[in-house]
C-alpha positions in Angstrom: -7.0 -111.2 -60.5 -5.2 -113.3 -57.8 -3.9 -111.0 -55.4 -1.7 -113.4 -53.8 0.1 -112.7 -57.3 1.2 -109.1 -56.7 4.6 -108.0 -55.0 4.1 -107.3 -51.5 3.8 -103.7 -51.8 1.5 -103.7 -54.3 -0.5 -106.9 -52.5 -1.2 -104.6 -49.6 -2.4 -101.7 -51.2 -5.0 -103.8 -53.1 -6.1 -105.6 -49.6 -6.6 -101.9 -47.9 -8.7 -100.8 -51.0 -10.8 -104.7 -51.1 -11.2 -104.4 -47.1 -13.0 -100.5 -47.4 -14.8 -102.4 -50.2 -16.1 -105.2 -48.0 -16.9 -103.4 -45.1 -18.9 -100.9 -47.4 -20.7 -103.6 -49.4 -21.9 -105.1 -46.3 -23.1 -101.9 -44.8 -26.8 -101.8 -45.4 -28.7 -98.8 -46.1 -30.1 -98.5 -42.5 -26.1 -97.9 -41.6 -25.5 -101.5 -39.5 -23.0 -104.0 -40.4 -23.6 -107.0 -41.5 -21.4 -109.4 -39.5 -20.7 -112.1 -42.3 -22.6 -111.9 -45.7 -21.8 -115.1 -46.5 -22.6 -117.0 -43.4 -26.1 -117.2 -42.3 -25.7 -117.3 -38.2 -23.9 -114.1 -39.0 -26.5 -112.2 -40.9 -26.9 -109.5 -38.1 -25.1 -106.5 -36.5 -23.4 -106.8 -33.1 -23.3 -103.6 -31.5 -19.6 -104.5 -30.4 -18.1 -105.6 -33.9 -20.0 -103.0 -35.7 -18.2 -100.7 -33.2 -15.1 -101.6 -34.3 -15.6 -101.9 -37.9 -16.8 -98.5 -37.5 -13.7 -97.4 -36.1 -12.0 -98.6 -38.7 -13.5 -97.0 -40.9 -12.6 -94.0 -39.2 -9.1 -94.4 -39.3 -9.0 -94.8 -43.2 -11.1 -91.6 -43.3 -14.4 -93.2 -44.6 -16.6 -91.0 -41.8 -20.0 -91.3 -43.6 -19.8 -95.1 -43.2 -19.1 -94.7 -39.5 -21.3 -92.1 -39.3 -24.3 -93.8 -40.6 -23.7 -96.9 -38.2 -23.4 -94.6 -35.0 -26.3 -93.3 -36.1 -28.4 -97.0 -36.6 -27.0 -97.5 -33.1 -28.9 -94.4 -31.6 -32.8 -95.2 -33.9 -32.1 -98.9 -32.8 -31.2 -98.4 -28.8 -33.9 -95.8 -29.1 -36.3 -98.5 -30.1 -36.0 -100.9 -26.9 -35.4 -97.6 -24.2 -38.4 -99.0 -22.4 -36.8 -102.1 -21.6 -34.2 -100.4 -19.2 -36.9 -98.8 -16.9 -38.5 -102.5 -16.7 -34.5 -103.7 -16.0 -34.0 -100.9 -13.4 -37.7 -101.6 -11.7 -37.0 -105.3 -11.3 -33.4 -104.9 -10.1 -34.4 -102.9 -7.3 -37.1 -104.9 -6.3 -34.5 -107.8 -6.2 -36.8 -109.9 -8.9 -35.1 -112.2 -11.6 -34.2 -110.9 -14.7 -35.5 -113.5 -17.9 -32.3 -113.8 -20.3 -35.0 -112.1 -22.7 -35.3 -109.3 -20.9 -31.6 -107.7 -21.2 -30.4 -105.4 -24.3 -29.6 -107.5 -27.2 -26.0 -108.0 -28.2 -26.8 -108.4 -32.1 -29.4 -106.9 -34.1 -31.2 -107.5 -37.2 -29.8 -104.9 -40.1 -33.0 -102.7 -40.0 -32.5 -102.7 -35.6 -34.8 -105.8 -34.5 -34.0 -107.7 -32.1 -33.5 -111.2 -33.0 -35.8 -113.6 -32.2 -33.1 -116.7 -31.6 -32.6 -118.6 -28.5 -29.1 -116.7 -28.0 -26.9 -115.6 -25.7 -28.4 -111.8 -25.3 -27.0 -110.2 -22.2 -24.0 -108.9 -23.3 -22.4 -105.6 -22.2 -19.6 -104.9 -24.3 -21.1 -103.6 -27.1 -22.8 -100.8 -24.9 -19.2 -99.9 -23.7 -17.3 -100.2 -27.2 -20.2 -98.3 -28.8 -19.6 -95.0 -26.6 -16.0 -95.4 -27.1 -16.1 -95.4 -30.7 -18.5 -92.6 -31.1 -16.6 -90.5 -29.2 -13.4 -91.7 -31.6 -15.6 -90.6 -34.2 -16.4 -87.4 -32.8 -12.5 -86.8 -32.0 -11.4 -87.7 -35.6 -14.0 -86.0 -36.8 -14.9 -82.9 -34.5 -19.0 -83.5 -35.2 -19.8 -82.7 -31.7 -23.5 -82.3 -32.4 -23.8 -86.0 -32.8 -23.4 -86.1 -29.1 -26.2 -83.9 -28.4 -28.1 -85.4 -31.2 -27.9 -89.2 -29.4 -28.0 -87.4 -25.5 -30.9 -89.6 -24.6 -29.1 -92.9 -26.2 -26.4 -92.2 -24.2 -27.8 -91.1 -21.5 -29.7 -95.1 -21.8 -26.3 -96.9 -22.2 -24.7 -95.0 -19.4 -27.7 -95.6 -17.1 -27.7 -99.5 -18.1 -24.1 -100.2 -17.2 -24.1 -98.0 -14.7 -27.2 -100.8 -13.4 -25.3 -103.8 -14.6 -21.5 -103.6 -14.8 -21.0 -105.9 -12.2 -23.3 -108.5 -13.5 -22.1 -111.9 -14.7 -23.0 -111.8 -18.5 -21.7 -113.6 -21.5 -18.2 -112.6 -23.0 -17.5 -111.3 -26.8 -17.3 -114.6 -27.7 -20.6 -115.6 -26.8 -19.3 -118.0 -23.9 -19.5 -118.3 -19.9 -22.8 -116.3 -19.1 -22.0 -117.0 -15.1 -19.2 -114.8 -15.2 -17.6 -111.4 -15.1 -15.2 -111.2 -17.7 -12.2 -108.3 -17.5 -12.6 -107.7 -21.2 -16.3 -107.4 -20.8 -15.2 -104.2 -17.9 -12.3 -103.1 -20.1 -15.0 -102.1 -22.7 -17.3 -100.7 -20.3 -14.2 -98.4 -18.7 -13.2 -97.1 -22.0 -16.2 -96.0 -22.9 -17.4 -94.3 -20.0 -13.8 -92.9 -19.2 -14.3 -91.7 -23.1 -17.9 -90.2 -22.9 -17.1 -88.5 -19.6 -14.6 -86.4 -21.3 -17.2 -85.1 -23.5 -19.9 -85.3 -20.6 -19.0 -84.3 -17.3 -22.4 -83.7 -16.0 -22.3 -87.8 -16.0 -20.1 -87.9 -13.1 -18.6 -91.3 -14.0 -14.9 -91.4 -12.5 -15.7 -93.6 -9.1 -17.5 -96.0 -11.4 -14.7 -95.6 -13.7 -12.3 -96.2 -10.9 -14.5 -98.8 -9.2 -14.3 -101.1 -12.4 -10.9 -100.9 -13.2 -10.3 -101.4 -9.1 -12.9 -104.6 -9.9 -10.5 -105.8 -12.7 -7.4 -105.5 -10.6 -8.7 -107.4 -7.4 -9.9 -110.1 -9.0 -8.2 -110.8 -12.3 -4.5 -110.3 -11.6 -3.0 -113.5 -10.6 0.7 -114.3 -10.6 1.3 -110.5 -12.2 -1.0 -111.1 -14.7 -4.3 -110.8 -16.2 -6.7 -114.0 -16.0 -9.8 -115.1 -18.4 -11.5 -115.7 -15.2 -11.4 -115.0 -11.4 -9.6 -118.4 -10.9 -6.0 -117.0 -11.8 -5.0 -119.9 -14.6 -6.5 -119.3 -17.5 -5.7 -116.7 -20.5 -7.3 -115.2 -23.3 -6.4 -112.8 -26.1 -9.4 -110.8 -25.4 -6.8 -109.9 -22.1 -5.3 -107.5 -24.6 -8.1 -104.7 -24.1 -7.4 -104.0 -20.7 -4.9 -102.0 -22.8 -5.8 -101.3 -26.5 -7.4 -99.4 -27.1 -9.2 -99.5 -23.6 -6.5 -97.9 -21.7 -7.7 -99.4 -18.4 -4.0 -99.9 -17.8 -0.9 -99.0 -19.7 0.5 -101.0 -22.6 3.8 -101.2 -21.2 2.2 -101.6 -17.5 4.6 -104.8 -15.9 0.8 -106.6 -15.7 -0.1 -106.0 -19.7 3.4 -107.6 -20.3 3.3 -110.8 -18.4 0.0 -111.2 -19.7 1.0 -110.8 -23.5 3.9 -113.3 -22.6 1.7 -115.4 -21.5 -0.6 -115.1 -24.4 2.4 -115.7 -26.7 3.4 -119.0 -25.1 0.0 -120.7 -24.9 -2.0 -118.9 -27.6 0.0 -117.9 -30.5 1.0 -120.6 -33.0 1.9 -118.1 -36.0 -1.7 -116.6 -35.8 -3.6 -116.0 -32.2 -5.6 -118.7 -30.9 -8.9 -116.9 -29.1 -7.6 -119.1 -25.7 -6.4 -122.6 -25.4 -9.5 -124.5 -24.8 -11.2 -123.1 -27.5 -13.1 -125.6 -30.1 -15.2 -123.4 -32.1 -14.3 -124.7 -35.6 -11.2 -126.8 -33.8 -9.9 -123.5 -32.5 -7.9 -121.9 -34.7 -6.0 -118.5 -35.5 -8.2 -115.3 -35.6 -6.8 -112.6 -37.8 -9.2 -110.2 -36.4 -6.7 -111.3 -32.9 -3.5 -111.2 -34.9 -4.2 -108.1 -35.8 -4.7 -107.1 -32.5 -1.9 -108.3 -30.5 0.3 -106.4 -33.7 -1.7 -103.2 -32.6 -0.5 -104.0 -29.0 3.0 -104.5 -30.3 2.9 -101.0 -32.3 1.6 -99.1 -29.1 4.8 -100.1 -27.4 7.0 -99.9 -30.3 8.3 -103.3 -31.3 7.0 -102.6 -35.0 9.2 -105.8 -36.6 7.0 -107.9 -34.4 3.8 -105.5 -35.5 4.5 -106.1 -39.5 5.3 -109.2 -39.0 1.9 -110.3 -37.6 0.2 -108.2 -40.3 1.7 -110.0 -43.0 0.5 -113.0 -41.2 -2.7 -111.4 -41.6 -2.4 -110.7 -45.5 -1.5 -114.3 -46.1 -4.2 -115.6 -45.3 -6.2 -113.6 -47.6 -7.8 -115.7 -50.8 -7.3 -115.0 -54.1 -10.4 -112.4 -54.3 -8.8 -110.6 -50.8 -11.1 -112.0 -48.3 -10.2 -112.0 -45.1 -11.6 -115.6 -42.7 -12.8 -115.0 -39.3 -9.8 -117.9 -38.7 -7.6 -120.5 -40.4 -7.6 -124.4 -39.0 -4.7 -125.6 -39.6 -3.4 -125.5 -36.6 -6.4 -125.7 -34.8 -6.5 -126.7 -31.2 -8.6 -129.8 -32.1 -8.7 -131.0 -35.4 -11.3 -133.4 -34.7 -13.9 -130.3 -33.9 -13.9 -128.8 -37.4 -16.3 -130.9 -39.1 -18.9 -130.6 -36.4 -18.8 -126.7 -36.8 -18.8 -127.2 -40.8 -21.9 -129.6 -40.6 -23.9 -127.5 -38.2 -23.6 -123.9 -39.6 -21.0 -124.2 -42.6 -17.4 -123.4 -43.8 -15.9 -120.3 -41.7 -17.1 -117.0 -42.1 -15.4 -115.5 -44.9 -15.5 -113.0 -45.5 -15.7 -111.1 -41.5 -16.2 -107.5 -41.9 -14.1 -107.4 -37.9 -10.9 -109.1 -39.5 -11.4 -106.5 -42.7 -11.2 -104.2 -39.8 -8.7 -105.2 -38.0 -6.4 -105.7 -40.6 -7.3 -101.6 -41.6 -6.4 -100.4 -37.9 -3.0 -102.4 -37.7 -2.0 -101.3 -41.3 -2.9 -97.2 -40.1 -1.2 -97.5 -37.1 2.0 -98.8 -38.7 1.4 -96.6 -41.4 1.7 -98.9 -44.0 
């Protein structure tokens, strides 16, 4: 059946139902998600997506799938421990650190690490990860999963505690020689979020020193910046605020920057930032979605449902959400590079399934 087909009302009711579907099909039995099935670069579990899709799956009430990925995340970090003892020895003794050495971003479906030539050192997963267990924990009130993964998170506490300040790749895989404020926006909500549960951790001056980090050097002309050099923008900007909380979604700086992001990155869909050229850089729905949960938490719903039925158009037939939709890509002349080296767009991407899932529960739809 062509979903496209149905009335609206019914359309969206059978995309909520094919989006638990799709997330749960591409759960594997160890509990990760698998980023893409159908798109071979993506056959592995990021620790941030899978954090997301997990939360997601929280909101629609499907615990046991989130659940079984927290619980992946705590057999998989317990796995490479070691590693942060060898990172904490070397740090202190001022030696360099081999991109090998770090915590992998994405791991294999049965918690491997990879062994690709990648972009490892990534520390947004770490953060999203203790902020979406302890969203599990508060939707769900299985407070003995903390105690259960205290040593895991006792690790990712002591590794960003080492590292936050580290230049490290961004969630896009890009720009490994810099600090990134969505990179921190992650790691303050979910310390700020494990803290509540743990205050033995005593984490509220590094709390406070990242968002004070963020504020010095990312606000530029009243807004947030991509980078320290106060021009550029990207809708990754949005976290600083949701779900982050690092600063209020109605804060005079979250404003001018979602402004900002309107005029140079949203062209129906959002664009991840205007240089992008992955695939000609073109509209994200997992971003859409986003900036519609942004608009809900500071109650311009019209604007909210109308980027998530932006979002459902661009469903197929079958109700499979793309990673994003070229035809209004940045460059046009960079989407047959992409689609000779890895491929047609990921489609379906469990994150835009998920996104899709938490804009539709927060507008109640």
């Amino acid at each position: 059946m062509d979903l496209r087909a149905l009335d609206p009302v019914a359309r969206r009711a059978a995309l909520r139902a094919r989006s638990i579907e799709i997330i749960r099909a591409g759960q594997a039995g160890t509990g990760a998600y698998i980023a893409s099935p159908n798109f071979r670069t993506y056959h592995y579990c990021w620790l941030r997506d899978g954090s997301f899709i997990a939360y997601a799956m929280d909101r629609v009430g499907e615990h046991d799938s989130a659940r079984a990925f927290h619980r992946w995340v705590d057999r998989t970090l317990r796995s490479v421990a070691h590693k942060v003892d060898r990172l904490e020895a070397k740090a202190r003794a001022g030696e360099p650190i081999a991109l090998s050495e770090w915590l992998h971003t994405r791991y294999t479906l049965d918690g491997r690490e990879g062994s690709e030539d990648w972009s490892h050192f990534q520390l947004d997963g770490y953060g999203t990860w203790l902020w979406a267990l302890c969203e599990h924990v508060g939707m769900t009130g299985e407070t003995g999963l903390l105690e259960e993964f205290r040593p895991t998170v006792d690790l990712v506490v002591r590794y960003l505690s080492l590292f936050w300040d580290r230049p490290n790749y961004d969630c896009w895989e890009e720009h490994g020689d810099q600090v990134h404020p969505s990179t921190l926006a992650c790691l303050y909500g979910g310390l700020k979020a494990i803290a509540a549960y743990r205050p033995d951790l005593d984490l509220e001056a590094l709390c406070q020193a990242i968002r004070q980090y963020v504020l010095t050097h990312f606000v530029h002309g009243g807004r947030l910046t991509k980078f320290a050099d106060g021009r550029s923008v990207d809708a990754n900007l949005l976290w600083v605020a949701v779900p982050f909380g690092m600063l209020p979604p109605d804060d005079p700086v979250m404003q001018a920057t979602v402004a900002e992001l309107e005029r140079r990155c949203v062209t129906g869909g959002v664009h991840r930032y205007p240089e992008d050229t992955y695939y000609g850089g073109g509209e994200w729905l997992l971003l859409t979605a986003w900036l519609g949960w942004y608009y809900a938490r500071v109650g311009r719903r019209d604007r909210a449902w109308d980027l998530l039925r932006w979002v459902e158009d661009q469903a197929d037939p079958e109700g499979n959400m793309p990673e994003q939709v070229c035809e209004r890509a940045n460059d046009p002349t960079m989407i047959q590079p992409w689609v000779e080296r890895w491929g047609p767009v990921a489609n379906p991407l469990l994150w835009s399934h998920a996104m899709y899932l938490v804009l539709l529960e927060e507008l109640g739809g």
